[in-house]
N, C-alpha and C positions, 0 to 999 in steps of 0.2 A: 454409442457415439463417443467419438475421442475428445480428451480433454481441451478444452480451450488452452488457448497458448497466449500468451502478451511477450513478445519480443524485444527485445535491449535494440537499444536503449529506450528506456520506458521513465512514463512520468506515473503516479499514480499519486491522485488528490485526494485526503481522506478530507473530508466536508466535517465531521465533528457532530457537536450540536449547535454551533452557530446560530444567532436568529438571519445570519445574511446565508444561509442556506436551507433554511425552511421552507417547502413546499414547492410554489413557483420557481422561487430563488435557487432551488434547487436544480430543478429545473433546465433554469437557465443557463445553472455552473455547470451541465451535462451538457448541452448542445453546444455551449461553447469549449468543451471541450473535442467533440464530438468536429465542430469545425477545422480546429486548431492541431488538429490529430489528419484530419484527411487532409489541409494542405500540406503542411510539412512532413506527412509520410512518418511520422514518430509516434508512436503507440502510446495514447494517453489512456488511463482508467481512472475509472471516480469509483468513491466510496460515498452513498448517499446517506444522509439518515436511515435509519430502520424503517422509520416508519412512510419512506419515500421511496427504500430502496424496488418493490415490485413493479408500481406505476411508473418511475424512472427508466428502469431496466425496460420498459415495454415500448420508447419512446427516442430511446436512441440506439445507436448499434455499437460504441465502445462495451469494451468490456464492464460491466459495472460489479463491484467486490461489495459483502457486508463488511460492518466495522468492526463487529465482534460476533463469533457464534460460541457455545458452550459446549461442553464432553456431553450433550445428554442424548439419547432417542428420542424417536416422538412418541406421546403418550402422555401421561399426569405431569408435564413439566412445566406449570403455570410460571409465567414470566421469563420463560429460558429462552432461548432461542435453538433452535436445533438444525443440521444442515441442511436436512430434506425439506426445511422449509428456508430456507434461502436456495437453496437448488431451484421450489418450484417458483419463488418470485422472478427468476431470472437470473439471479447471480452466478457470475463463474468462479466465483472462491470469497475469500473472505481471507481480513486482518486478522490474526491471532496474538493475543499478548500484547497489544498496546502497552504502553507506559499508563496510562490513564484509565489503562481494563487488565491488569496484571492476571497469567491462571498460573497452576504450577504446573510440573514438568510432566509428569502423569496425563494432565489434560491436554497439556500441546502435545502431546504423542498422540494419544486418543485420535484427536482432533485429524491430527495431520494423516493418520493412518484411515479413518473412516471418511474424509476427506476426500483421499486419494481412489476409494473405491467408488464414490459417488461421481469421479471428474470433475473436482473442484478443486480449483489451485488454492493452495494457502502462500498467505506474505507472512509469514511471525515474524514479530519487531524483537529486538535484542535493545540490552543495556551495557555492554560489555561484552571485550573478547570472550570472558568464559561462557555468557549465557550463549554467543554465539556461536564458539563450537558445540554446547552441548544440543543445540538446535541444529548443526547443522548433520552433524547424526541421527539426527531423526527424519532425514530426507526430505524435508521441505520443499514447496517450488519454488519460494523464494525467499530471502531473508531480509529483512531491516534495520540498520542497527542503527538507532537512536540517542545519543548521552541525552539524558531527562534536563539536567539541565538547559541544555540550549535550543530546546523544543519552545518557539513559541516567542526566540527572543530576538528573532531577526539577525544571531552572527552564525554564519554558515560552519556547519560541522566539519565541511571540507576544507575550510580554512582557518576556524581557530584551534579545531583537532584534529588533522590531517592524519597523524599517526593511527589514530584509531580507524578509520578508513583503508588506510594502506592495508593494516594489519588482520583487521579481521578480514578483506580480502583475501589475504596470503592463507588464514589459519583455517577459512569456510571451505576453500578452494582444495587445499591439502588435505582435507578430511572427506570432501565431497564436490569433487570437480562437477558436476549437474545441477549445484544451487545457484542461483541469479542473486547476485549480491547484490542490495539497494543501501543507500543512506538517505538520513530525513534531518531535521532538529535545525531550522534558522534556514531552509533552503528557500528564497525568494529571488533571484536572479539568473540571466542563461548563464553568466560568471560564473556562480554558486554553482550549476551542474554543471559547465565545462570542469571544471577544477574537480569534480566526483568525480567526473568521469576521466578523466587522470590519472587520480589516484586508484584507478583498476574495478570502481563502481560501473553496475550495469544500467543504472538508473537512480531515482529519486523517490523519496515521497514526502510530501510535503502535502499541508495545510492554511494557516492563515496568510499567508502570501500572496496565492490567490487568492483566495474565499474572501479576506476584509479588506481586497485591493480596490482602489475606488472604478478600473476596469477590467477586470476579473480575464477577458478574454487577451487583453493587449499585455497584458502579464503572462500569459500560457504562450502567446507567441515569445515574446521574453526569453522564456524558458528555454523552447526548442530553437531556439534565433543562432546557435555557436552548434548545432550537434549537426 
């Protein structure tokens, strides 16, 4: 079977561990994604909790991603997650490298390489130009690039650091014209993604924007309301 695909411009919700994304809630932020994706023809994906993401995954047809998987097989790997088992939950790829789940450079090879023979997309997040070209050699399907700082503080990355945007566009592109460049960190407006998508971003990812928005859905339209 060929690899799933999520198409630019793309929104993709990492859900966290949120208590407003726990089980139902969960849920919820999927179909309402799942709505918000089939009227406006823009390819939205969620990233459920772990422990959400198989039941999730079985109950809507968006793409749905883990948040984190680790370099291991499956076998004696008490508490790890491994890909063959996000694979059989449903999942069509998975976050690598959050800012909040840091691996080192070894495992996001790994990762991406065993990954890639399963037909799992990877997103690995970046914290800088450099982390992001040395990610972007390792052939990702897609990238993210995050400043930690503004993750989480409501000022859009595409607007109080624009440069960084532009930039690792230029430098991912240059190294690896086939990566889908994303930005994250303070994206809560369609503003905030028109202005990504701008500056040469394929898309977004973002979190509490939606997730602790008082309507979760009327924010997702929000989002795709300028693309």
């Amino acid at each position: 079977m060929a690899m799933a695909k999520i198409e630019p411009p793309m929104i993709v919700l990492n859900v966290k561990a949120y208590l407003e994304s726990m089980g139902e809630k969960g849920l919820a932020l999927a179909r309402a994604c799942e709505e918000v994706s089939e009227q406006s023809g823009i390819a939205i994906a969620i990233c459920p909790q772990t422990t959400d993401l198989a039941w999730i995954a079985r109950q809507v047809k968006i793409p749905c991603l883990a948040q984190h998987v680790d370099s291991v097989t499956p076998g004696s790997q008490t508490g790890w997650i491994a890909l063959e088992s996000i694979k059989s939950a449903g999942a069509a790829g998975s976050l690598v490298n959050h800012s909040e789940h840091r691996l080192k450079v070894a495992e996001i090879d790994e990762i991406i390489t065993r990954a890639r023979a399963l037909d799992l997309l990877t997103i690995v997040c970046t914290n800088n130009l450099a982390v992001s070209k040395a990610v972007a050699a390792l052939d990702p399907y897609a990238l993210a690039v995050e400043p930690p700082a503004l993750i989480g503080s409501g000022i859009p990355v595409s607007k109080a650091e624009p440069e960084i945007v532009r930039g690792t566009v230029e430098a991912v592109k240059a190294i690896n014209k086939n990566v889908i460049v994303l930005c994250g960190a303070g994206i809560t407006t369609g503003e905030d993604v028109k202005a990504a998508i701008e500056l040469g971003s394929e898309g977004v990812l973002l979190a509490s924007g939606v997730v602790k928005a008082k309507n979760p859905k009327a924010a997702l339209l929000d989002l795709v309301s300028l693309l």
